[in-house]
N, C-alpha and C positions, 0 to 999 in steps of 0.2 A: 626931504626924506621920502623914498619911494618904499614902498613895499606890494608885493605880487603874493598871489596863492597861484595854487593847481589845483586842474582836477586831471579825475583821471574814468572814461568812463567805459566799461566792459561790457559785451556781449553775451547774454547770457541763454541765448533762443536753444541751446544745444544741450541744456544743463534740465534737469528733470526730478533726480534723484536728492535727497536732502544733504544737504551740505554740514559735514563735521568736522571740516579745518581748513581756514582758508590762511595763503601768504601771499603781501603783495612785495613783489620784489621790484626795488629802482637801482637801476645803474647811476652808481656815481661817477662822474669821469676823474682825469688823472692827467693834467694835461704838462706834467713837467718838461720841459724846462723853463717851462715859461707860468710862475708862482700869479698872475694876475687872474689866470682860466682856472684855478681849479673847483670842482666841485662843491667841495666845504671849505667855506673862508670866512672867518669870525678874528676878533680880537680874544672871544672866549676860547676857551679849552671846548668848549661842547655846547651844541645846543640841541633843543629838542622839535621832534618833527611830528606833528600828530596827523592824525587823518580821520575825515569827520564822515557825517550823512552830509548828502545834498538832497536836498526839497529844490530846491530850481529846477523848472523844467530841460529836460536834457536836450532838445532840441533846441531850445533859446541859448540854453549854457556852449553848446558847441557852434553856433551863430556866432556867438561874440556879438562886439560893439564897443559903443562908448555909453558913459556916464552908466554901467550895471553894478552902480555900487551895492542894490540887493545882494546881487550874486556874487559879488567880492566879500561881501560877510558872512554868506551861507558859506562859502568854501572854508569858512575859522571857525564855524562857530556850531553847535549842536548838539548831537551825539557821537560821543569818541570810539571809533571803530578800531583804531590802534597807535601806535607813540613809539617812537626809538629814535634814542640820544645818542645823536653822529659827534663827530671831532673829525679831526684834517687826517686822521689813519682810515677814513673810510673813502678817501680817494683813492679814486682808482679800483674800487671794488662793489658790488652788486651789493643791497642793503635788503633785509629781509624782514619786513613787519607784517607780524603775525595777526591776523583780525580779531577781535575778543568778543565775548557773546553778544557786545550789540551789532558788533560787524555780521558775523553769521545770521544771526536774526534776518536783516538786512538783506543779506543774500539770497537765502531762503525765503525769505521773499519776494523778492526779485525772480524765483527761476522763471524761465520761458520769455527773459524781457529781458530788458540794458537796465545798468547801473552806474551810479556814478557815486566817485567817492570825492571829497575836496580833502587839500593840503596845506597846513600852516607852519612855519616853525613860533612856537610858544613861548619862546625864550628870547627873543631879539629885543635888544635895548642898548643904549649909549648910540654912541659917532661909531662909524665906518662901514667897511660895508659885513653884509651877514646876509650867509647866502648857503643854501644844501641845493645839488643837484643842479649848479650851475653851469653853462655850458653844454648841456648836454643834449647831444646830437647822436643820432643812429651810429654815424659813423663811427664815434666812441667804442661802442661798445656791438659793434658785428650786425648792428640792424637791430639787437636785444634791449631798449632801454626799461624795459616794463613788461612785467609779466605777474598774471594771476596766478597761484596754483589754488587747485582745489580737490579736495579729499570729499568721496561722497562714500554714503551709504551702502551705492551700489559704485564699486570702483569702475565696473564698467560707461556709467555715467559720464565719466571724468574725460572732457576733449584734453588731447594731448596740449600742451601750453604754445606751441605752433596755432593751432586752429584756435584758441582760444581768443576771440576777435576784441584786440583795444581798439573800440569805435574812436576815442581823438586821447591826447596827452595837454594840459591844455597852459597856458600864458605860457609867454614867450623865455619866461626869466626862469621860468621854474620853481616849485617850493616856495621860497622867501628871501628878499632880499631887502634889504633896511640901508639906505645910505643919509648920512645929514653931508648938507651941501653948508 
């Protein structure tokens, strides 16, 4: 049984103004005709995808390695910054989870510096494979796979979601994937 997290971590040097609503948007792909690639694949009707704090250093975290099982549990585990429960209709379409006041917090604090968020799915259990945001490659989805928006205080604050710099996207599987051999 293999299982993977993300992270995902943001540039924030350009952001100054206090932040009052933030969405992290993932592309999910859709890669029919071929049912093996797609994005969400569970035996379940649905499973749930959350998104945490990362305390890991963000430099170490975007390093990589071997044996950082610190940081494979920081990516599942902490403070939940937001949650949304996919199913196989969300292939093929951009998924939009909205940050909630520990996420903002977070941010806000964060301005003028990077941030990193990590990714779990919270519902994986039994045999097969179980997996969101599998597959996914630029190419998917126009170069777009991930993107912040952010609503500030002073709208002018706001880089447009172009300039809005994803410093890395990170393991290779994506999100979560659970297989018994």
């Amino acid at each position: 049984m293999t299982e993977n997290r993300s992270f995902f971590v943001f540039d924030l040097t350009g952001v100054s103004a206090p932040i009052t609503a933030a969405t992290l948007n993932l592309f999910n792909p859709n890669t029919n005709p071929h049912p093996c690639c797609q994005g969400y694949r569970s035996p379940d009707a649905t499973e749930t995808f959350n998104l945490f704090d990362v305390s890991s250093p963000i430099d170490a975290l975007t390093a990589g390695g071997t044996g950082l099982t610190s940081f494979f549990q920081d990516l599942g585990t902490g403070s939940m910054f937001g949650s949304y429960t996919a199913s196989a209709a969300d292939n093929g379409r951009t998924i939009a989870i909205t940050l909630n006041a520990n996420g903002l917090a977070a941010l806000n604090a964060a301005l003028g510096h990077v941030i990193a968020f990590g990714g779990a799915l919270s519902t994986i259990n039994g045999a097969g494979d179980q997996f969101l945001f599998g597959f996914t490659t630029a190419s998917f989805a126009g170069g777009d796979v991930r993107r912040l928006d952010l609503t500030t205080s002073d709208a002018a604050q706001v880089p447009e979601p172009a300039t809005l710099t994803c410093v890395s996207l990170g393991l290779a599987g994506l999100a979560a994937r659970r297989r018994r051999r």
